[in-house]
VEXKE-415455 format. One record per atom (N, C-alpha, C, O): x, z, y. Coordinates in steps of 0.2 Angstrom, whole numbers, plus 5000, padded with zeros to 4 digits. Example, Ala and Ser with C-alpha at 12.3 -4.5 7.8 and 13.67 -1.06 7.14 Angstrom:
REM residues 2
506650394972;506250394978;506650394984;507150424983;506450354989;506850364995;506450395000;506750405006;
END
This chain:
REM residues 510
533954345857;534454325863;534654385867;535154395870;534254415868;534054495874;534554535869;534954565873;534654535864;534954565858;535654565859;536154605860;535554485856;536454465858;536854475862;537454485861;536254475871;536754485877;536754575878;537154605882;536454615876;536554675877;537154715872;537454765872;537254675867;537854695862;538354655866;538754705868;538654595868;539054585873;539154635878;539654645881;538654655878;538754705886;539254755885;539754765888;538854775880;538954825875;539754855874;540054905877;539954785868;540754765865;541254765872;541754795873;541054715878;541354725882;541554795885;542154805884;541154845889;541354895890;541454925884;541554975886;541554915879;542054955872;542854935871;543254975868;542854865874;543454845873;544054855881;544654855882;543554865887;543854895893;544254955890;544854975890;543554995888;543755075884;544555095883;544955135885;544455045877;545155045873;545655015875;546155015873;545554965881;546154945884;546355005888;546555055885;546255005893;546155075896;546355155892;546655185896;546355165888;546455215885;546855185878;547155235875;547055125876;547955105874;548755105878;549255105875;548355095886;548755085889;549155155890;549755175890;548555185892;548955275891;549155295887;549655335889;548955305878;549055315874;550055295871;550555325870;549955215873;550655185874;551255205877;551855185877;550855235883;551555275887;551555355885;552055385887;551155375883;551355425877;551655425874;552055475874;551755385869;552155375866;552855375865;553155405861;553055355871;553855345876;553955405878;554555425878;553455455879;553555505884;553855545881;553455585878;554555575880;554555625876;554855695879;555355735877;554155715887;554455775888;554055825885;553755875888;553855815879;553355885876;553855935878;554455925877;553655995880;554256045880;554456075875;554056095870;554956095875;555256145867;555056215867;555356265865;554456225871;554256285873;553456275868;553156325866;553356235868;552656205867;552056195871;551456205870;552456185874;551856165881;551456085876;551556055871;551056105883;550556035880;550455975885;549955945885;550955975889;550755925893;550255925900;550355895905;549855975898;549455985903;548655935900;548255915904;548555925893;548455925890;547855965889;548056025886;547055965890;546656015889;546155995881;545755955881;546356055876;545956055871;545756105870;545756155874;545356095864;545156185862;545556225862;546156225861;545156305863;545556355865;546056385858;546556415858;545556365853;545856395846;546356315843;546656315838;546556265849;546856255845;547856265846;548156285851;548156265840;548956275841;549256235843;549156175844;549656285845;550456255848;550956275843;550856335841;551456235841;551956245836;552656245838;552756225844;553256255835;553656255834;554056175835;553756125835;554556175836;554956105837;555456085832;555856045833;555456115829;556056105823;556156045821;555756025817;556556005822;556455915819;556855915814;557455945815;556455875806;556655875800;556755785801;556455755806;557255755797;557355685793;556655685788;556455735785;556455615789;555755605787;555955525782;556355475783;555455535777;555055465778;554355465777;554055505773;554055405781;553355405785;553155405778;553555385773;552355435778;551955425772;551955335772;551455325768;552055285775;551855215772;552355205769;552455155766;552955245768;553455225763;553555275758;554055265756;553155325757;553055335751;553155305744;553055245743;553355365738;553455345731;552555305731;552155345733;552355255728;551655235728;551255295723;550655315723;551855305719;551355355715;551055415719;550555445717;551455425724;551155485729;550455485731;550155535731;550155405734;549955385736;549255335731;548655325732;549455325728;549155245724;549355255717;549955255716;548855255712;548855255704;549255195704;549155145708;549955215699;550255165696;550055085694;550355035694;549355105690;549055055687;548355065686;548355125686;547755025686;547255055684;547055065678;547355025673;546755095676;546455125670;545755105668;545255135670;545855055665;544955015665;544655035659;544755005654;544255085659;543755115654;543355075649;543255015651;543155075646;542855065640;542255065639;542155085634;541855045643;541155055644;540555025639;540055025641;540855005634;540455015627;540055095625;540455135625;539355095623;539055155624;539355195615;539355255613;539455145613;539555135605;540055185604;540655165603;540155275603;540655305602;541355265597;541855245600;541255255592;541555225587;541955165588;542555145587;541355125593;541855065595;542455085598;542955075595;542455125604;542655145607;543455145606;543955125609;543255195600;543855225595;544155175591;544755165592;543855135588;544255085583;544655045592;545255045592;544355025597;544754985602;545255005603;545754975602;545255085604;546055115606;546455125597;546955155596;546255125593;546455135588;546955045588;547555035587;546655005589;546954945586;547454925593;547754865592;547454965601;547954935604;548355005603;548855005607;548355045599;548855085599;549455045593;550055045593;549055005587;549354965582;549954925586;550554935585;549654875590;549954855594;550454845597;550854805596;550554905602;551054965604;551354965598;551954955598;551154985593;551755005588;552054955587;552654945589;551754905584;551854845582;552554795587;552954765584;552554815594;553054795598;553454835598;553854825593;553654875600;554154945600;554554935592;555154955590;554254905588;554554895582;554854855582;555354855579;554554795584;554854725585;555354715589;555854675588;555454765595;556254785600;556454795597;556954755596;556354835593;556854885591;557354825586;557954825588;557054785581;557354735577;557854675581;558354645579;557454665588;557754615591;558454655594;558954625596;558354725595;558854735603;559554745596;560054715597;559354785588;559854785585;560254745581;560754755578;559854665583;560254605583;560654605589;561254605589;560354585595;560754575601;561354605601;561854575604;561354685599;561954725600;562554685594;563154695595;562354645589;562954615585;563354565587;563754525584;563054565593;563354485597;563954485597;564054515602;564554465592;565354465592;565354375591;564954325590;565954375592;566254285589;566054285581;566154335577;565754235579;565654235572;565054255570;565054245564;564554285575;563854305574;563554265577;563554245583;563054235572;562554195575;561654215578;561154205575;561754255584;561054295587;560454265586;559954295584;560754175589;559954155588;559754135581;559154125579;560154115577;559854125568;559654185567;559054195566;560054235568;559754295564;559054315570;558554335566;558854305575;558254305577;557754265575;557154285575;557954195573;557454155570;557254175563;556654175560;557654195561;557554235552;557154285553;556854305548;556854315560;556554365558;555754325558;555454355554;555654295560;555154245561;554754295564;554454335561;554654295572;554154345575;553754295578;553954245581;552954325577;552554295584;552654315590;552554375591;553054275594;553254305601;552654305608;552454255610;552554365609;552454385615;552654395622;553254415623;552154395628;552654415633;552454485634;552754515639;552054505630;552354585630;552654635628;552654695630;553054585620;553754595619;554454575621;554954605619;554454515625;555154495629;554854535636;555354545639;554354565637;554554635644;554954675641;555554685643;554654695635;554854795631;555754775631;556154815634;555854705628;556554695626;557054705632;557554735632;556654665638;556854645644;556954735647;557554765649;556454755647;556554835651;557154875648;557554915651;556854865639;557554925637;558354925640;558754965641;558554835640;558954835642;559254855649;559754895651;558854825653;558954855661;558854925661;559254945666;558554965657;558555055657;559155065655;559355125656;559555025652;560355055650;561055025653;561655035651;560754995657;561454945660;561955025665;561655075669;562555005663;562955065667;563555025670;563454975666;564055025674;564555005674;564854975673;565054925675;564955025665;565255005659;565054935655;565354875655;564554935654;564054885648;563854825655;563454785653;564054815661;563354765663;563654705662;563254665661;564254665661;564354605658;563954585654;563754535654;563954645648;563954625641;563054625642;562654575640;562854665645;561954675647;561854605648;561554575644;562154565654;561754505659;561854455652;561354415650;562454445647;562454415643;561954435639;561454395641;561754465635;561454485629;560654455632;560354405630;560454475637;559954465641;559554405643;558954395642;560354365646;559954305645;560054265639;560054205640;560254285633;560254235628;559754245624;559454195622;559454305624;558754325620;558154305626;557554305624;558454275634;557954245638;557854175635;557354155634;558354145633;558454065632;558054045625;557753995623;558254105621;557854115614;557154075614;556954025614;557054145616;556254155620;555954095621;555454065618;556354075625;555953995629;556153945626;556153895629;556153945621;556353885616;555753905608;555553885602;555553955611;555053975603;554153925605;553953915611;554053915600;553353875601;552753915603;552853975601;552253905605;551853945607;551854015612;551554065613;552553995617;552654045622;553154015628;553653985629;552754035632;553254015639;553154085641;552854135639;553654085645;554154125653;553554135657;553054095657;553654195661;552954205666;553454215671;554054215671;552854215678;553654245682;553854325683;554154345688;553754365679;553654415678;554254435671;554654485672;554254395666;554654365663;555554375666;556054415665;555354305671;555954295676;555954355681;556554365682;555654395684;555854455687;556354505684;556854525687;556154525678;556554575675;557054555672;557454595670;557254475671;557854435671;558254475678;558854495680;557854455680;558254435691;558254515691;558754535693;557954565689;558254645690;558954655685;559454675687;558754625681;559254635675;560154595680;560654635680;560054545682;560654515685;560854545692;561354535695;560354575693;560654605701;560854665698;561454655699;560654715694;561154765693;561754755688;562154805687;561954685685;562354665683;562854655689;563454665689;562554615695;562854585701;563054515698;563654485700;562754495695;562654395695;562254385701;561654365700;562454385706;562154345710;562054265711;561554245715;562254235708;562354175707;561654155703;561154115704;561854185697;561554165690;560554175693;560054145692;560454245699;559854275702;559554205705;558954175704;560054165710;559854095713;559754035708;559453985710;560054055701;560053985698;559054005694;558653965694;558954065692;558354095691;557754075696;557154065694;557854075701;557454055706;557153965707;556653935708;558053955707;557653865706;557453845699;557253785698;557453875695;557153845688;556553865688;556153835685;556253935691;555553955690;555253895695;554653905696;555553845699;555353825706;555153765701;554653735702;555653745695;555653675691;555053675688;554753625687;554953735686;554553745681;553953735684;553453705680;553753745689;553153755693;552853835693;552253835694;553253895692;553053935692;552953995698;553454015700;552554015700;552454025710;553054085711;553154135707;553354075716;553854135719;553354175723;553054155727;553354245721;552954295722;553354335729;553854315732;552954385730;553354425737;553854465732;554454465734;553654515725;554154515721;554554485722;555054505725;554554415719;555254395718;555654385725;556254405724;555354375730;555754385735;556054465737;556654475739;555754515735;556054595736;556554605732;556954655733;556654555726;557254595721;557854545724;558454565724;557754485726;558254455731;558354485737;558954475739;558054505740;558354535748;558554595744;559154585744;558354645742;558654705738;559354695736;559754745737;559454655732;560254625730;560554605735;561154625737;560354565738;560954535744;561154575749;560654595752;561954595751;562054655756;562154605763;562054625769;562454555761;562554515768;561954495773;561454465771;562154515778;561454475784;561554405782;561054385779;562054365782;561854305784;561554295778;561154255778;561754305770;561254285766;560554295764;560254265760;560454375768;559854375767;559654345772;559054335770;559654305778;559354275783;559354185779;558854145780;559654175775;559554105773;558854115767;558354085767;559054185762;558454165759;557754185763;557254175760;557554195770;557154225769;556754155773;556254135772;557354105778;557154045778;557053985772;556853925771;557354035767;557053985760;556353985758;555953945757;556254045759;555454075755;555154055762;554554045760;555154045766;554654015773;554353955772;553753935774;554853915770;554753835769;554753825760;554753765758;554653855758;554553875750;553853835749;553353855753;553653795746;553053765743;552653785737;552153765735;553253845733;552953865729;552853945730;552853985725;552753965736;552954045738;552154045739;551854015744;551954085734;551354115734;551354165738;551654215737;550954165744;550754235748;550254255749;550154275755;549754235743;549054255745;549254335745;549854365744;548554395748;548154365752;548154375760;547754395764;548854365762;549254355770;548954295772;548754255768;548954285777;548654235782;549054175783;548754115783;549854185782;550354125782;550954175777;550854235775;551654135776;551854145772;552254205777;552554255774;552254215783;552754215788;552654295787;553154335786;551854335786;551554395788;551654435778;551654485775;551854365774;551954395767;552554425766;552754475762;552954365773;553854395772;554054465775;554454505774;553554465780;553554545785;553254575782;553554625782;552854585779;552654635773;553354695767;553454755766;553654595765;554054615759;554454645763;554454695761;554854645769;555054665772;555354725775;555954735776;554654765776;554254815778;554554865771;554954915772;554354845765;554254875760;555054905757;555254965755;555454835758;556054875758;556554895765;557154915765;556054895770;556554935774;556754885780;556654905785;557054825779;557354805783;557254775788;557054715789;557154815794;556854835801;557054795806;556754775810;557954775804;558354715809;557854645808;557454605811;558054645801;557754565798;557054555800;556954495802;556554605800;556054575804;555954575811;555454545813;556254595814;556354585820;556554505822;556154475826;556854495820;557254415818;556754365816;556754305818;556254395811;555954345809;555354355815;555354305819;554954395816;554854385821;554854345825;554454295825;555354355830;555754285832;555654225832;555454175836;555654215825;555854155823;554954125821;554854065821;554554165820;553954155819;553654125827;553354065827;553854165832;553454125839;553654055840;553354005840;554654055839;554953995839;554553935836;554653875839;554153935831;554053895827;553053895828;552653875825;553053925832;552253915834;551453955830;550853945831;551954005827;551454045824;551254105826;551554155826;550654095827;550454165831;550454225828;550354205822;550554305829;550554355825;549654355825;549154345829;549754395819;548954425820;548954525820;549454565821;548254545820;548554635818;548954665813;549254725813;548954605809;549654645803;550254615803;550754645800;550354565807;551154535810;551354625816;551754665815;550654635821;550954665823;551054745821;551554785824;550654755816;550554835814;551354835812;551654885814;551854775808;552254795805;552954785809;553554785807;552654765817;553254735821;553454815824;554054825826;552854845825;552554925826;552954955823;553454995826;552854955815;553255005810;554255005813;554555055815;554254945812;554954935812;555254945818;555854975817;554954925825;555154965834;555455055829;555955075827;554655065829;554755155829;555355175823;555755225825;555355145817;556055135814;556655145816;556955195815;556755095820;557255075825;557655135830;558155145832;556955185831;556955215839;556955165844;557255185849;556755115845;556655065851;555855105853;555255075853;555855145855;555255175859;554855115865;554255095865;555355105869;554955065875;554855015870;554155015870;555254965865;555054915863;554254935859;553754905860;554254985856;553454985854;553154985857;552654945856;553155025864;552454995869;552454955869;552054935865;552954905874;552954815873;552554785869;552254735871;552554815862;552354765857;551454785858;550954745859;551354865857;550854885858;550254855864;549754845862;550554845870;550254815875;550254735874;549754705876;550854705872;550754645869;550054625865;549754575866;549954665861;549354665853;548954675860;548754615860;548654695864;548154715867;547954665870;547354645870;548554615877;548354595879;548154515876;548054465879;548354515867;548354455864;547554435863;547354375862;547354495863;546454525861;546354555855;545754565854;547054595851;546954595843;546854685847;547254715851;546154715842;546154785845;546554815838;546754785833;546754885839;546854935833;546454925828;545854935829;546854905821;546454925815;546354995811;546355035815;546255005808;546355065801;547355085802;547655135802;547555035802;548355035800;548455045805;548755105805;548355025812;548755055819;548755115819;549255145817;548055135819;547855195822;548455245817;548955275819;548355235812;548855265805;549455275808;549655335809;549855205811;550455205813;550555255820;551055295820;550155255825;549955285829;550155355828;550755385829;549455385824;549355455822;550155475820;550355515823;550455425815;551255475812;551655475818;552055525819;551755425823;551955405829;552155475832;552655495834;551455515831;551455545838;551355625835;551455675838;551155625827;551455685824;552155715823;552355765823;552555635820;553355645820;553655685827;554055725827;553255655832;553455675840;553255735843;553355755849;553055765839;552655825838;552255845846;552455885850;551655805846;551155775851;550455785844;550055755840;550455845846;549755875843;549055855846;548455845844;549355865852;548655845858;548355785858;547855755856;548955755860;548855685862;548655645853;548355595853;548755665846;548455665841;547555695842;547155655840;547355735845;546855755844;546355705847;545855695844;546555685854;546255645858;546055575853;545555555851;546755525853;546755495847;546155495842;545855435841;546055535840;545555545833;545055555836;544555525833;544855595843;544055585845;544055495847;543555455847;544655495850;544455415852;544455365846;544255305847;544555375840;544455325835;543955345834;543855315828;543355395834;542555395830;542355375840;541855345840;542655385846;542155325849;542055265851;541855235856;542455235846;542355165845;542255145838;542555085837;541855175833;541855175828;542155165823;542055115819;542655195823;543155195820;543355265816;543855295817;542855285811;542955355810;543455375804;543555355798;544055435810;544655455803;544255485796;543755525795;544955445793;544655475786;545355525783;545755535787;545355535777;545755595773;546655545776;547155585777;546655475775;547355435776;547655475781;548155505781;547055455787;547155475793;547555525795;548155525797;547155585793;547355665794;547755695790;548055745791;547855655784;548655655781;549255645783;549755675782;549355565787;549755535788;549955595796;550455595799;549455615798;549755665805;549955725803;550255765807;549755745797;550055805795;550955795792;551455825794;550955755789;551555725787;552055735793;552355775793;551955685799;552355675803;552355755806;552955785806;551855785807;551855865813;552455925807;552855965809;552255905798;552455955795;553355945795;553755995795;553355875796;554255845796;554555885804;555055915804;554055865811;554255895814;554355985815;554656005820;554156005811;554056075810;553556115811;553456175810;552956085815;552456105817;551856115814;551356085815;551856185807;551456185802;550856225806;550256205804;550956265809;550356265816;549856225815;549256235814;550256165817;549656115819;549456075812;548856045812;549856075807;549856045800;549056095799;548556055798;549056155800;548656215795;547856195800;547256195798;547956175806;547456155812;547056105809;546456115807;547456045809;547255985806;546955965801;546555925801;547256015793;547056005788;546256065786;545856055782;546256115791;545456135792;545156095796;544556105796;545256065799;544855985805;544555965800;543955955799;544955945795;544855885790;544255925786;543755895786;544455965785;543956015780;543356005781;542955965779;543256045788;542656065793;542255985793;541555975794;542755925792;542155885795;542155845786;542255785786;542055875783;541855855776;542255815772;541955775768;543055815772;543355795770;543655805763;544255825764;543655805757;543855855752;544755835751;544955775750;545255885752;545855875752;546055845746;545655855741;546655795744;546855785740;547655795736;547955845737;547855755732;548555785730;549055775735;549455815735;548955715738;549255695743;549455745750;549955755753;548855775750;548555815756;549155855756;549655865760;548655885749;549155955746;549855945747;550155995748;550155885746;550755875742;551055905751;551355955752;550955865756;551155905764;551155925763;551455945759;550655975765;550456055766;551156095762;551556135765;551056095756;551656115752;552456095753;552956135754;552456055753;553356005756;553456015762;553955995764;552956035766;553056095774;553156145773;553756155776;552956185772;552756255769;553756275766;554156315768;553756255762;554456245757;554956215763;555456255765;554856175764;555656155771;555656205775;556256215776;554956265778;555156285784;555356365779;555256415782;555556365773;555556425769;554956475766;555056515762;554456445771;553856485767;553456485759;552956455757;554056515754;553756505749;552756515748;552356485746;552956605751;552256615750;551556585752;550956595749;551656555759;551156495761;551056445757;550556425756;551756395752;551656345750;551256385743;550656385743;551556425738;551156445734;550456455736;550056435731;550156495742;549156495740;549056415741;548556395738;549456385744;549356305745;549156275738;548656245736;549756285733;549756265727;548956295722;548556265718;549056355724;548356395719;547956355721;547556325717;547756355728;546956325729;546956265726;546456255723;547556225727;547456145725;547056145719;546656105719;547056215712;546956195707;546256215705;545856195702;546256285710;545556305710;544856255712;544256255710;545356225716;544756155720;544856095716;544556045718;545156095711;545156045705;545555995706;545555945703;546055995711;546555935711;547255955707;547556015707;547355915704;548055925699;548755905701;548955845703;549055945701;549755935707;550055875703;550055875697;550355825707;550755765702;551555805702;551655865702;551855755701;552755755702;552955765707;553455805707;552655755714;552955775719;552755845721;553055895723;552355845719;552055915722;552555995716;552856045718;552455965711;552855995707;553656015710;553956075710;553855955711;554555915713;554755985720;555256005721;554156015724;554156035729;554356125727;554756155730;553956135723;553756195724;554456225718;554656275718;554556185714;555456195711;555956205716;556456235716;555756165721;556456175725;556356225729;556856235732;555856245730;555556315734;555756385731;555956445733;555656375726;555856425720;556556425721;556756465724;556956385719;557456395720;557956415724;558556435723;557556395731;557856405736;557756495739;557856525744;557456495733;557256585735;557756615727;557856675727;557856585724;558356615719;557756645714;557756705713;557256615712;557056625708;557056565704;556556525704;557756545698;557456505694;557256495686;557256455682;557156555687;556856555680;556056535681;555756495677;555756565687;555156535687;554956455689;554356425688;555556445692;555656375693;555756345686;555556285686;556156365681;556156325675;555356345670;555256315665;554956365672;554456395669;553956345671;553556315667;553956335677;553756285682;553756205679;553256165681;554256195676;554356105673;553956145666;553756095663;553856185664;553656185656;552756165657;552456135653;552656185662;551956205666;551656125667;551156105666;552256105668;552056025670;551755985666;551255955667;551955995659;552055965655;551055985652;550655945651;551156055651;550356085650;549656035654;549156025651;549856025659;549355995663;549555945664;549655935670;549655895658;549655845659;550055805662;549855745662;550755825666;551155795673;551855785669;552155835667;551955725667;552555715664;553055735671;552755725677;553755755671;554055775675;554655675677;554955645673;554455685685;554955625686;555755635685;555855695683;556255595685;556755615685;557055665692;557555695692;556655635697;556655665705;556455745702;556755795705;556155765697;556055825698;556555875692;556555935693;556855845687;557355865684;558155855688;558655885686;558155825693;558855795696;558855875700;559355915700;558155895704;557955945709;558356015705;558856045706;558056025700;558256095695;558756095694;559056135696;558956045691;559756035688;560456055694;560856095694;560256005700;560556015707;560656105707;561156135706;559956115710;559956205710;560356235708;560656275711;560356235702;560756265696;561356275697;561756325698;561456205695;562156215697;562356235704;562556295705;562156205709;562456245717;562256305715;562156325721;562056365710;561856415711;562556455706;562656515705;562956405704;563556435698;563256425691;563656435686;562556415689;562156405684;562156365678;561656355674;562856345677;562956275672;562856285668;562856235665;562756325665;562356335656;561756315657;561456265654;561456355662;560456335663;560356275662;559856245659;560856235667;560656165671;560856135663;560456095660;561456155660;561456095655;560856125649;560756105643;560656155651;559856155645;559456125649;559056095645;559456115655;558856075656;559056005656;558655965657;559755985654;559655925654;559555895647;559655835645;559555955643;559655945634;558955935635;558755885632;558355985639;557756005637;557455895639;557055855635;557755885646;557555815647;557655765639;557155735637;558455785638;558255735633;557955735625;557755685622;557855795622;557355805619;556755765620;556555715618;556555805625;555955755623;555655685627;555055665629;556455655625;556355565625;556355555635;556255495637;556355605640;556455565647;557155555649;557555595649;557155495653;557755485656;558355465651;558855435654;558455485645;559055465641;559455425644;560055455643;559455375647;559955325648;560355355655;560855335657;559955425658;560155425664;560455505663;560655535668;560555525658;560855595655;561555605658;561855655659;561955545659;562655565663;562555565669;562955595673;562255545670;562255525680;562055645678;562355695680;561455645675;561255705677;561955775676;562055835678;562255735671;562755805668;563355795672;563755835674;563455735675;564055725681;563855775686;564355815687;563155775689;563255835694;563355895693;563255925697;563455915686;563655985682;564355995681;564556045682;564655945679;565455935677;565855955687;566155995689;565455885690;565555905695;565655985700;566156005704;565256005699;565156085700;565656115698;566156155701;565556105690;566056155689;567056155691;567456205692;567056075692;567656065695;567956095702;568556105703;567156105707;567256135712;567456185713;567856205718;567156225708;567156295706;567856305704;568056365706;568256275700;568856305699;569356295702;569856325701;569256245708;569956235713;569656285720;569856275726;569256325719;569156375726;569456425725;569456465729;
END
């Protein structure tokens, strides 16, 4: 009991603390007379630490990050049979597999393309007699979506759903909703709108759960307010709108929200959440947060900030996060410093996210000073840098034109065993080129390839760009010959030689 009431004692004076020092924190925030001189406010820190520059770049926050930046695509679950051999024969027989589907596309997709009057699709697929999978209506599902243009998406949403309807008529195989999503991708870049809503009440008939997915590929399609404002009171009162693991459906839809961007709409929902009696929790408000700073609604983020406070909800792992980028975008180095002592005394110890997400925001503001401060803090207190890390430090380094800092940045990553991804890659081409060396920039994507880094199309569109704005169309169209050689992006080779065509058109009416 002595125990009990001395830990009350305790938590109370901890939670005075951080009211107390939110409240100040919050009007920092709003404050935005840091001087362009780089004062600090009046601000007392260490003497070794920096004042940087003011330079403000267009950002976006690391929470919306490519995930691959952030977060393995998928996990990789190992084999932990000690049995070498087994081992081998397991991946031997899911590579069968793999083949065995990509074969079976291939026979389905070169029916579907004969679809004229007089051709019967669904005989000639019955003829093939397949055991049907749903790991072969994705393959079939994705090829096509990989090829819809302009030209073709009629004929796409047709072929699409007839080999959908097939499908669901074969014995021993139902529709997942997963199945139904890459339908619902397929008809949003078609622009069947319609046909996306009739998809939606059939997975509802079927009994099959509408996912926060399924709701993002529908807010994503709809450009009208007022239609996305109905679907999103569809999905609220949805009975079949799965949003585990959210607290109600209301924090699943601000979420989905969050993810694509739209910062009015939650606002609104919001709204419409107290209207109806539901209270926010720390992650209604972490995202009411996101979307204020969005906005530029600065005072509104206090308000919400102070509202979370005096509701009783303290800072999570996410606030503080939110915070940190808040006040690195705002290029408030200090007022970060204090921040991060103040989250290890309330035990809340920053970790690598942390110290990331403030170098992001200081690097966007131009304050690589304080980026270079920050990411040795991190060190210092045994943090081992990551690709993410790296990946700032580098895409600062390269915007403020310092090739030669982003490259030792690059070297070290490698000597310390981290392997630069796509972005990191992605950075230091355009750094190259931005110094007019691109042959070592094209030596650069071959490099990729060596260690393992397939190149994204973000990092072939980078090269190609260059090139040409540099008069370089021979180059650029080898590197889009070099893309499709070896099997990436194909379907997207005009979009890439259009901006080479383009160039050169420019070039001849100057």
């Amino acid at each position: 009991m002595v125990l009990t009431m001395r830990y009350m004692v305790m938590f109370g004076q901890r939670v005075h603390q951080s009211i107390s020092y939110f409240c100040y924190i919050s009007r920092s925030l709003c404050d935005r007379s840091f001087r362009d001189d780089g004062g600090d406010n009046g601000c007392e820190v260490n003497d070794s630490f920096p004042k940087g520059g003011s330079l403000k770049l267009d950002f976006d926050s690391a929470m919306h990050m490519d995930p691959t930046a952030t977060l393995p695509e998928m996990s990789i679950v190992g084999i932990h049979d000690s049995d070498e051999n087994g081992s081998q024969e397991d991946f031997s027989h899911q590579q069968r597999v793999f083949n065995d589907v990509r074969f079976d596309a291939d026979r389905i997709l070169e029916i579907l393309h004969q679809d004229e009057p007089g051709f019967d699709v669904r005989l000639a697929l019955d003829e093939l007699q397949l055991g049907l999978s749903t790991f072969l209506v994705r393959e079939v599902l994705k090829r096509i979506l990989k090829t819809i243009n302009h030209t073709n998406r009629n004929r796409s949403a047709k072929l699409s759903y007839k080999f959908f309807v097939w499908a669901s008529l074969q014995s021993n195989y139902s529709h997942t909703s997963n199945t139904y999503h890459l339908l619902m991708s397929i008809f949003a870049n078609c622009q069947e709108w319609k046909a996306m809503g009739r998809l939606v009440d059939q997975m509802t008939e079927y009994g099959l759960p509408t996912t926060a997915r399924t709701f993002n590929i529908l807010i994503c399609a709809f450009s009208e307010a007022g239609m996305r404002r109905r679907l999103v009171e569809r999905f609220i009162t949805s009975k079949t709108f799965n949003y585990r693991p959210f607290k109600h459906s209301y924090n699943a839809i601000l979420h989905s929200l969050l993810a694509v961007k739209q910062y009015n709409l939650i606002e609104w929902l919001y709204r419409q959440m107290l209207v109806n009696k539901h209270s926010p929790d720390v992650l209604s408000y972490n995202i009411l947060l996101c979307a204020k700073y969005r906005l530029g609604k600065l005072l509104e983020f206090q308000t919400v900030l102070d509202e979370m406070l005096r509701s009783g909800f303290f800072p999570d792992f996410h606030t503080y996060n939110i915070l940190l980028h808040v006040l690195g975008k705002d290029d408030k180095p200090c007022e970060a410093l204090k921040l991060l002592n103040h989250m290890r005394e309330v035990g809340c110890e920053p970790n690598i996210l942390h110290f990331t997400t403030l170098m992001d925001g200081l690097s966007r503001a131009g304050n690589l000073v304080a980026c270079q401060y920050f990411f040795d803090e991190m060190v210092r207190k045994g943090y081992m840098p990551d690709v993410v890390c790296y990946t700032v430090m580098i895409t600062g380094y390269i915007v403020a034109g310092e090739l030669e800092n982003a490259q030792k940045m690059f070297d070290e990553m490698i000597v310390k065993g981290q392997l630069p991804n796509a972005f990191t890659y992605n950075s230091m081409i355009r750094g190259l080129c931005m110094a007019q060396k691109f042959e070592e920039a094209r030596a650069m994507l071959d490099e990729m390839e060596s260690r393992c880094c397939s190149p994204n199309f973000i990092v072939y569109r980078t090269l190609v760009a260059n090139l040409r704005n540099a008069g370089k169309q021979h180059e650029a169209y080898k590197v889009v010959e070099q893309m499709v050689k070896k099997g990436h992006y194909i379907h997207l080779r005009s979009k890439l030689e259009g901006y080479v065509k383009e160039s050169r058109r420019r070039n001849v009416y100057k």
